[in-house]
C-alpha positions, 0 to 999 in steps of 0.5 A: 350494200357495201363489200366488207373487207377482213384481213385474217393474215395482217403480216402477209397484208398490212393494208387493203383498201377498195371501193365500188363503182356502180354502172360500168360499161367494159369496152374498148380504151380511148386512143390516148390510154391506148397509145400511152400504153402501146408506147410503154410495149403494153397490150390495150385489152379493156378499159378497166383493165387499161386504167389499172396498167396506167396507174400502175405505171403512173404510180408504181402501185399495182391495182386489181378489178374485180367483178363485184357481183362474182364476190359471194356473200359481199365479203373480201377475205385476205387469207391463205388457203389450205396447201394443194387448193385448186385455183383456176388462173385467168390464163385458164389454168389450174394450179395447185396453192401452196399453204404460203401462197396469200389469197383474196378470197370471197366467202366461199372460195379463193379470186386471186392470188394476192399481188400476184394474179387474178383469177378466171372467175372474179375477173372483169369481162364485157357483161361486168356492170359493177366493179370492186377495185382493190388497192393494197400493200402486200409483204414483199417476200411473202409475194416474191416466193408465191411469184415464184412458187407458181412461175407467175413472174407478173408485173404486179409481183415484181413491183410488190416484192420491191416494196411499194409505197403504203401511204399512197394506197388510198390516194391512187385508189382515188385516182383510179376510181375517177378515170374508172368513172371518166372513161368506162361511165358509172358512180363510185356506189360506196364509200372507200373501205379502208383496212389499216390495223397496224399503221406503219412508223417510218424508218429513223435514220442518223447521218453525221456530217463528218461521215457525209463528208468521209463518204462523199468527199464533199463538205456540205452545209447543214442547210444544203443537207436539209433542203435536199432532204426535205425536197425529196419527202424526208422529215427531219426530226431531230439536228443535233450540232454533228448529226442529223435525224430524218425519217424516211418516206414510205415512198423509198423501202430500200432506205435504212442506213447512213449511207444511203442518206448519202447517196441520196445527197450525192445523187440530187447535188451531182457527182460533178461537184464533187471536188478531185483532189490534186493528187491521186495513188494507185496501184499498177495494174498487173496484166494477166493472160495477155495472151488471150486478150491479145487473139481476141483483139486480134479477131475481132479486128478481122471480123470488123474489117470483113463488116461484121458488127459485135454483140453482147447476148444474155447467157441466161435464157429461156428454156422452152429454146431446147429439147428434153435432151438438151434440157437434161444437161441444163445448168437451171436458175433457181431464182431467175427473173422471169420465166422467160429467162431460166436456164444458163445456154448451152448452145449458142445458137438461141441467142445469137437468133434472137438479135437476128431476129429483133434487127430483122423484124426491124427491117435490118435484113443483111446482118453480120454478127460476130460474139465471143460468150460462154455455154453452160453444162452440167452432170449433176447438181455441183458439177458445172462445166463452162467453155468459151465460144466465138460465135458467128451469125451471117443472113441476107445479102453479103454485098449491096447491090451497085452500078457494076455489081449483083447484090450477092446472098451470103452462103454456105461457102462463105461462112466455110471460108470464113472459118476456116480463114479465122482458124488460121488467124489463130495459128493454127494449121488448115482445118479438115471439113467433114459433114457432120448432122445436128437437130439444130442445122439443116446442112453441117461440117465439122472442122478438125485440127490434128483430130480435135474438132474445134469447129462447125459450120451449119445452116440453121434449121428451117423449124428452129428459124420458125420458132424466132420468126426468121423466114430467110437463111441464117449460117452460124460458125 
């Protein structure tokens, strides 16, 4: 018997389709999908599960299996729920929905949260025998604030919140179905059901030729417009002897003004072919705070000569770094990327291990890393405080190993030594050292001029050094 489908929420959901494929065997992903997906820094987990990570990929069009004898009454239902419903999570954990949060839903009970992810109860597992894959086009800020709303920043939510092409819907559940059916075994058992209530029109847009050639810079022919248009899925509907009228493909949501026409042109043409006229004005510019510019240069052409190499780090990073303590004068993202990325540093040190430890896993042991960024703090919603850093990472061996000398570990006195020799560099007077303790060192000085402490230099604790998978010392100034 074939899986009915209802929209009740057609605004949330303008399109599901799914089909059903009978006498799948649930196991281990050939080598080539489990290559392909090593390759892109995808985990191989089944080969249903596998496919619709591909053709994710392959597509852009997010899929979702689901174990079609775990669908009560044989009846798919896309609607919101009731706020504060229960939901258990494929991660095995409850949360609790917000009356917004859209749902795919059996007859009894809530599977998945729509576009965003699955639940523990209806997912494919090694007993799974028959699938419903499910193909969709779900609103984009609908997903976006229940991608939110539950911390689930999944790879399926993000490609649903920037719009995904609704025309392909069906044509990548047809791919799937026969790689399903090509790799896992079975028969697509049931016809493909297809909900579309309200067919979509595409976006009109009028692009004059004089604004082109305003925008651009370059006077284009007519046809040169037209031919780069029509290859890349515009129609044109309407040429007037100034004007162009084309309708945009479903395949590019974020297409709606003259202008972004025009990109479009200048991105297949080449910006390369567009002419430099013989004369050019600007406007001198007016060097501000030299100074600082100046010392900047000035030390990172020290730190250079001593064989150190600069980064550039996130400022924003991930929470789960930092105590309760230090979290309290956090400065938090509201909208932030991912759950990985949300809070603004307040500390240097997180980050800086961070490409510590990507080089290091990497066998890039002996690391001298020097960067100049910004910490982030604040008292209360409204009071922010920002301050400028230079920090310094040293681990590993500070001198190769050579027919007349020892390789020679960095160590605490060095990173002292360098310090204090940068202190200097800057003007200013010889620091005083003073031991000091940190939760974040396991041995820490503080150096001070005329009272200011403007320094500390420590070697990074052993349980910190843990957390980033560092098993060598690491001293930060």
């Amino acid at each position: 018997m074939p899986i009915k489908v209802i929209i009740e929420n057609n605004v949330a959901c303008e399109r599901y389709s799914g089909v059903t494929i009978s006498g799948v065997t649930v196991g281990e992903s050939p080598k080539w999908l489990k290559d392909r997906l090593v390759s892109i820094g995808q985990r191989p987990i089944n080969n249903i599960v596998d496919i619709t990570n591909f053709i994710l990929h392959e597509t852009g069009q997010p899929l979702h299996a689901f174990d079609a004898d775990a669908i009560k009454g044989g009846t798919v239902i896309v609607k919101n729920l009731p706020g504060d419903t229960p939901f258990l999570t494929l991660d095995e954990k409850e949360r609790k929905l917000n009356s917004e949060d859209l749902m795919i839903c059996n007859a009894e009970e809530g599977m998945c949260i729509a576009g965003v992810f699955g639940g523990a109860k209806s997912g494919v597992t090694e007993s799974t025998k028959k699938i419903f894959l499910e193909s969709a086009w779900f609103n984009p800020t609908s997903i976006r604030k229940t991608s939110f709303r539950q911390q689930l920043r999944t790879e399926a939510a993000t490609r649903f919140e920037k719009g995904v092409d609704i025309s392909n819907v069906v044509n990548v559940l047809k791919r799937a179905a026969l790689l399903i059916k090509e790799v896992a075994g079975g028969e697509i058992s049931s016809d493909i059901v297809d909900v579309y209530p309200a067919p979509k029109n595409k976006t009109q847009v009028a692009i004059k030729y004089h604004y082109l050639k305003k925008l651009s810079g370059k006077n284009y022919h007519p046809d040169a417009v037209k031919r780069i248009l029509t290859s890349l899925g515009f129609e044109i509907i309407k040429e007037g002897l100034d004007e162009l009228w084309v309708a945009v493909p479903f395949s590019k949501p974020d297409i709606s003004l003259p202008a972004d026409i025009v990109e479009e042109i200048l991105r297949i043409d080449g910006l390369d072919n567009v002419m430099i006229t013989g004369s050019m004005t600007i406007t001198p510019a007016v060097d501000e705070n030299i100074l600082k510019e100046s010392l900047r240069e000035k030390i990172s052409g020290y730190l250079t000569g001593l064989g150190f190499n600069e980064i550039v780090t996130n400022s924003i990073t991930n929470s789960k770094y930092y105590s309760d303590e230090q979290l309290a004068g956090t400065v938090k993202m509201i909208n932030s990327l991912s759950v990985d990325l949300d809070v603004l540093r307040p500390t240097m040190v997180e980050t800086g291990l961070e490409a510590l430890s990507y080089n290091i896993n990497r066998k890039n042991k002996d690391l001298q890393f020097f960067e100049f960024g910004k910490t982030y703090h604040s008292s209360q919603v409204g009071n922010y405080k920002e301050q400028e850093h230079i920090a310094l990472y040293l681990t590993g061996e500070s001198l190769p190993q050579t027919w007349k000398s020892k390789q020679a570990a960095i160590d605490f006195y060095q990173a002292k030594g360098i310090a204090s020799a940068l202190i200097q560099l800057c003007g200013l007077e010889v620091p005083t050292f003073n031991q000091t303790s940190s939760d974040e060192f396991s041995v820490a000085i503080s150096g001070t001029v005329n009272r200011q402490p403007i320094v500390m230099v420590g070697e990074v604790a052993a349980n910190k050094l843990k957390a980033f998978d560092i098993k060598q010392p690491v001293f930060f100034y």
